[in-house]
C-alpha positions as CSV (number, residue, x, y, z in Angstrom):
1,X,-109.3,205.3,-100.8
2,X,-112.5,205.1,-102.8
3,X,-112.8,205.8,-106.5
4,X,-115.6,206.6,-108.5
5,X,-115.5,206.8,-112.4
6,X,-116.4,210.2,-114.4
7,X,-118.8,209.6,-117.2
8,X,-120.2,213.3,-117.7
9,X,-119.1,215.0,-120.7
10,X,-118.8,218.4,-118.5
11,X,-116.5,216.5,-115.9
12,X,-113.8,216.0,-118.7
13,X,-114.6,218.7,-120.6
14,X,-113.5,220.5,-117.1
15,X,-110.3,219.0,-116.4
16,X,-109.7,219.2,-120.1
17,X,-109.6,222.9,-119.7
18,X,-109.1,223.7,-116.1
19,X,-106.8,220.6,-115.1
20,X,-103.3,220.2,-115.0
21,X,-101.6,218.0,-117.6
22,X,-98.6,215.8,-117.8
23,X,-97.7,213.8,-121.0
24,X,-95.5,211.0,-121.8
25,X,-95.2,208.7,-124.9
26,X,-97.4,206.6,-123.5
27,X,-99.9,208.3,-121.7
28,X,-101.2,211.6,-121.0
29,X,-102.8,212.6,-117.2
30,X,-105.2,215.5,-116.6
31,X,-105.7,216.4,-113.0
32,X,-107.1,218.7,-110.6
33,X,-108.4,218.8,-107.1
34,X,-111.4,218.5,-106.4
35,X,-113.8,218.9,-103.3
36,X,-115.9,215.6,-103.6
37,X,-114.2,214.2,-101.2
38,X,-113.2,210.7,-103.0
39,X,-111.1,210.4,-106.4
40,X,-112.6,210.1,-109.4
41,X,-111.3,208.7,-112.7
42,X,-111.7,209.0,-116.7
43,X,-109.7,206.9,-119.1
44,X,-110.1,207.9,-122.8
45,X,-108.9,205.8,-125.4
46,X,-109.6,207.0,-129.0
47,X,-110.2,205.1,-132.3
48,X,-106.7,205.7,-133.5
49,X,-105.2,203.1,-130.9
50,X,-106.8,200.3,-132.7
51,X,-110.2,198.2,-132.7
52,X,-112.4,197.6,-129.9
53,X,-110.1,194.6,-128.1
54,X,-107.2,196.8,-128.1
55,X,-109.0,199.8,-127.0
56,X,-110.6,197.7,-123.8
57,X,-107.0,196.2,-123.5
58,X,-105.8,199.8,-122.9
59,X,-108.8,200.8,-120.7
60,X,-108.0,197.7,-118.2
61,X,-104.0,198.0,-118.6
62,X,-104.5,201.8,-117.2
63,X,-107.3,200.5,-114.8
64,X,-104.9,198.3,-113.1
65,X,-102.2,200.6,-113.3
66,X,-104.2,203.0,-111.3
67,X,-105.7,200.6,-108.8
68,X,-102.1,199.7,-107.6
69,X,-100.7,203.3,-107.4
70,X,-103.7,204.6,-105.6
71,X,-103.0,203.4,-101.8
72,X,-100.3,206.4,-102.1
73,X,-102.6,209.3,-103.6
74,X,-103.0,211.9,-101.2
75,X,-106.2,214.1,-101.1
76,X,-109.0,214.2,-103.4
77,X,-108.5,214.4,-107.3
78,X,-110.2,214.3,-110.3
79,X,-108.1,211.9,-113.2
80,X,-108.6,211.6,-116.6
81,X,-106.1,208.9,-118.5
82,X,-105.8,209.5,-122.2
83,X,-104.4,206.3,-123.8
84,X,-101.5,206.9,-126.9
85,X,-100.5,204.2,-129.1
86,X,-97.7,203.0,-127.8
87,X,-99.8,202.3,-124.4
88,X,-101.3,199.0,-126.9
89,X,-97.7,197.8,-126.4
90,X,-96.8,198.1,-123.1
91,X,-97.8,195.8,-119.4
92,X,-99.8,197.0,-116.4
93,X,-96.7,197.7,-115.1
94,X,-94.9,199.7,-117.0
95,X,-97.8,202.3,-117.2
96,X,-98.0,201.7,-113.4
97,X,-94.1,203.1,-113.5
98,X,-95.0,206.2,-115.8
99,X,-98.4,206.7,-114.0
100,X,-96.0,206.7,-110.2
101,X,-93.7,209.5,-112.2
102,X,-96.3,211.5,-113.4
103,X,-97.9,211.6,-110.0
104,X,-95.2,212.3,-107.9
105,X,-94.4,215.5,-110.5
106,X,-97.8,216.8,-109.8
107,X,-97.3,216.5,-106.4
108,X,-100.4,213.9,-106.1
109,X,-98.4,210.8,-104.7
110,X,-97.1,211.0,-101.2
């Protein structure tokens, strides 16, 4: 499945808004569907996480996260990732396990 990355302010500001959210400690997923016809994905990591090394660190941990869990997304949906401080702490992998959980409760995972 092909994913393309959201970078207009009125994207997130819609799924912000309009979207479905789940939250965890580390992590928080907005998502709805959309009628693109691909996925399309956001990560947002804010200044309280840390400097600009832990912030990126948190941007690819979610990135890779993502790009294992999303062979079993189903339809088309717009994702924005909104990083927390404990997601500094954690592996690829663990985020991959909350990310699988918070997808299968939103009924995006098949």
């Amino acid at each position: 499945m092909s994913t393309v990355t959201l970078n207009r302010n009125c994207d997130f500001k819609r799924l912000y808004y309009k979207g479905k959210s789940y939250t965890n400690p580390a992590l928080v997923v907005y998502l709805k569907p959309n009628g693109a016809g691909i996925c399309r994905i956001g990560i947002t990591v804010s200044k309280k996480i840390g400097n600009a090394v832990e912030r990126n660190r948190c941007k690819r941990i979610i990135r890779a996260a993502y790009r294992n869990v999303s062979p079993l997304i189903k339809g088309n949906w717009d994702f924005i990732f909104v990083s927390r401080t404990k997601t500094k702490y954690l592996k690829s992998t663990d985020i991959e396990k909350i990310l699988t959980e918070i997808l299968q409760k939103a009924g995006a995972v098949k």
